[in-house]
C-alpha positions as CSV (number, residue, x, y, z in Angstrom):
1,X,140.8,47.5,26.8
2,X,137.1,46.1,27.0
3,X,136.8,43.0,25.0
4,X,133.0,41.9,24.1
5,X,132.8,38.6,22.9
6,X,130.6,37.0,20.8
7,X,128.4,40.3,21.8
8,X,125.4,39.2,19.4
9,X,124.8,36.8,21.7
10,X,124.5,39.6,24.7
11,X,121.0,40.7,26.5
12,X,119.9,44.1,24.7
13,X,120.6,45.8,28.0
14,X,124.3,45.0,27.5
15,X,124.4,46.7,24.4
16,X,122.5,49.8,25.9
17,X,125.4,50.1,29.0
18,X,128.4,50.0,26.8
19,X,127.0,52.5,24.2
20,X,128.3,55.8,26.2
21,X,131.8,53.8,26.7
22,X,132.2,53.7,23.1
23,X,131.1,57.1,22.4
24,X,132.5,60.2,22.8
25,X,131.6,60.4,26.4
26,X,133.9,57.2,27.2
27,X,131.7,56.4,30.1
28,X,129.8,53.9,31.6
29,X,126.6,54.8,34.2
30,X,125.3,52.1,36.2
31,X,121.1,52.5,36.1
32,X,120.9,50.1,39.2
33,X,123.1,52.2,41.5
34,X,122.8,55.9,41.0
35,X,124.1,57.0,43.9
36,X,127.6,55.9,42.1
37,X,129.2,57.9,39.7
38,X,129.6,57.5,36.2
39,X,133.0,55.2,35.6
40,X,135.5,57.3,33.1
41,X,137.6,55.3,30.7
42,X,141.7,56.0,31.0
43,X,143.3,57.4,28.4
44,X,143.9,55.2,25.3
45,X,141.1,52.8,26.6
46,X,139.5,50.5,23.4
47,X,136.6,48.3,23.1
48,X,136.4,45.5,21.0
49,X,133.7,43.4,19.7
50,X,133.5,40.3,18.2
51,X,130.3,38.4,16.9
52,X,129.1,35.5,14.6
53,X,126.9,36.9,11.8
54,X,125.0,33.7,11.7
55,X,125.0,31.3,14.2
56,X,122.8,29.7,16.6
57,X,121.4,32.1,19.3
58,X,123.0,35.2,17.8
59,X,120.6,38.4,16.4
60,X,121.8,41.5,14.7
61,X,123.9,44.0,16.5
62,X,122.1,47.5,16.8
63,X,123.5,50.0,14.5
64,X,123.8,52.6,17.4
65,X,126.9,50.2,18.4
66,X,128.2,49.6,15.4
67,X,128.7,53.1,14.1
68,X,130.6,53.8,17.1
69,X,133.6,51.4,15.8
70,X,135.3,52.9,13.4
71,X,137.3,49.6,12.2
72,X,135.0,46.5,10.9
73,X,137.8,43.8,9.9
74,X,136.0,40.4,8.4
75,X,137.5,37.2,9.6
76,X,136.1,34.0,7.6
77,X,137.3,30.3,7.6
78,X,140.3,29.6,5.6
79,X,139.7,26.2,4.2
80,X,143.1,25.6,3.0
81,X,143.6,25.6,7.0
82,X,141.0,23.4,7.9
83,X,142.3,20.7,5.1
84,X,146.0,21.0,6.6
85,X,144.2,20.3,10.1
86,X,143.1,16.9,8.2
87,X,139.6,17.5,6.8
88,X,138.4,15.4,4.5
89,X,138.3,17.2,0.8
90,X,134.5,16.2,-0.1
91,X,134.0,18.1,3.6
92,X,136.4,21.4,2.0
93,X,134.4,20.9,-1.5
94,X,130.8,20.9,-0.3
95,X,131.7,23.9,2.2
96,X,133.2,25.8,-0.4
97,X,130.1,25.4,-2.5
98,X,127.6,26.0,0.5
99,X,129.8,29.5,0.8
100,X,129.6,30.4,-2.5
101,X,125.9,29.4,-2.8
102,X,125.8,32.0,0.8
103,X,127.8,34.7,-1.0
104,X,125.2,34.6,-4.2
105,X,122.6,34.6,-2.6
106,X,123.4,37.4,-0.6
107,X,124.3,39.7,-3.5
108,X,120.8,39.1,-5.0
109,X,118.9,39.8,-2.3
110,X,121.2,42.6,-0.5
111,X,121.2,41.1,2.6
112,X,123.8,38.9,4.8
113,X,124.7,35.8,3.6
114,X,123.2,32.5,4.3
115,X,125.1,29.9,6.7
116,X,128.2,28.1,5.6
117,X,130.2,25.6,7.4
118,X,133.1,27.7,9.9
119,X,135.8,25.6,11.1
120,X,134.9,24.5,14.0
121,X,132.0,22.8,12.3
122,X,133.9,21.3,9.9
123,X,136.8,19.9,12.4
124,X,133.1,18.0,14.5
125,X,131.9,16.6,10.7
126,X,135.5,15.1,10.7
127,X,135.7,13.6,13.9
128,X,132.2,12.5,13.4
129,X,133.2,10.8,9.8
130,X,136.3,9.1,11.7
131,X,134.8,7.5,14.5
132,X,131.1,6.5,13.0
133,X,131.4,7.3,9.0
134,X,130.0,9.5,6.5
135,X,126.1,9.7,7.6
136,X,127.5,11.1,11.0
137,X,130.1,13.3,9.6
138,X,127.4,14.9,7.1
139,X,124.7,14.9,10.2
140,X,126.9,17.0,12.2
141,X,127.3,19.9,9.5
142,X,123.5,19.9,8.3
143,X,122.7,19.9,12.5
144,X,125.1,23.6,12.6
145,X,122.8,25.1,9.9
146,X,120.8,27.3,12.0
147,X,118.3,27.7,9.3
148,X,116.0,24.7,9.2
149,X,114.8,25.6,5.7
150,X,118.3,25.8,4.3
151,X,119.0,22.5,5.7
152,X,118.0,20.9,2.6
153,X,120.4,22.9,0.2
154,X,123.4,21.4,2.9
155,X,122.2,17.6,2.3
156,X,121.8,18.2,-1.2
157,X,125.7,19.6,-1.7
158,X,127.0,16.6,0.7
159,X,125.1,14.1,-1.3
160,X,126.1,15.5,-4.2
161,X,129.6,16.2,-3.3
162,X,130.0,12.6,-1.3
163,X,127.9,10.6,-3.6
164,X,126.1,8.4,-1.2
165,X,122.0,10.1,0.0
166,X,122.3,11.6,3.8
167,X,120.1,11.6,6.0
168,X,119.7,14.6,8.3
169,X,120.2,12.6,11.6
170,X,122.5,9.7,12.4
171,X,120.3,6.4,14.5
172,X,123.0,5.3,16.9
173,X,122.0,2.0,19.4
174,X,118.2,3.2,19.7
175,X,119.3,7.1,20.5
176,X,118.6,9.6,18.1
């Protein structure tokens, strides 16, 4: 099994070696050394990919390498999990808004949905709300929208949602 992970986040040329392994041709030809020959998968050999749809530093995955998978499975952040790990509800509320706002938005314009707060995002803001409050704990979610421009649709839900105005950065002991 050949496990890619995160492979958004791989050089182009990554994605141009690995497309004869997931083809029908099952192998893999190394440019750089062509006095080698081309490595042949075993029998019942897989690849696997995962990937962030939107995240920082990722880009869309060519449709050459996508066609060749012929299972797509979805995996999103179940906030019923997040809340059991101890996530403040406000937190669970304003991302379940953001998503739904994501999942609109996308339908109207037939295109991928905007960001959203994952779990991992939401576990920081908690942390962050523990040890220094609320403005740090919203801070670190608006800070893991990749999209500047959206940023100010994920302050508006948190103030909205927590009541109080945030501020997009957090001033600790003259550091910023």
């Amino acid at each position: 099994m050949l496990l890619l992970d995160e492979a958004n986040r791989a050089p182009e040329d990554v994605h141009a070696a690995i497309l004869s392994a997931t083809d029908a041709r099952r192998q893999v030809v190394i440019d750089a050394r062509p006095d080698l020959p081309p490595i042949s998968a075993a029998e019942g050999f897989m690849t696997i990919i995962t990937y962030n749809d939107v995240d920082h530093g990722t880009r869309p995955l060519p449709t050459a390498l996508l066609r060749r998978f012929a299972v797509h499975i979805e995996v999103d952040t179940d906030y019923t999990v997040v809340a059991a790990e101890g996530v403040d509800e406000r937190f669970i509320r304003a991302a379940e808004n953001l998503r739904t706002r994501a999942m609109e938005w996308a339908q109207t314009h037939s295109a991928a949905p905007l960001w959203y707060p994952q779990a991992g995002a939401l576990l920081a803001a908690q942390r962050s709300l523990d040890l220094l409050g609320v403005a740090a704990g919203a801070a670190v979610l608006v800070a893991d929208c990749p999209d500047p421009a959206y940023r100010g649709e994920v302050v508006s839900i948190l103030e909205s949602v927590f009541g109080v105005p945030i501020t997009p950065s957090v001033r600790l002991g003259g550091l910023r």
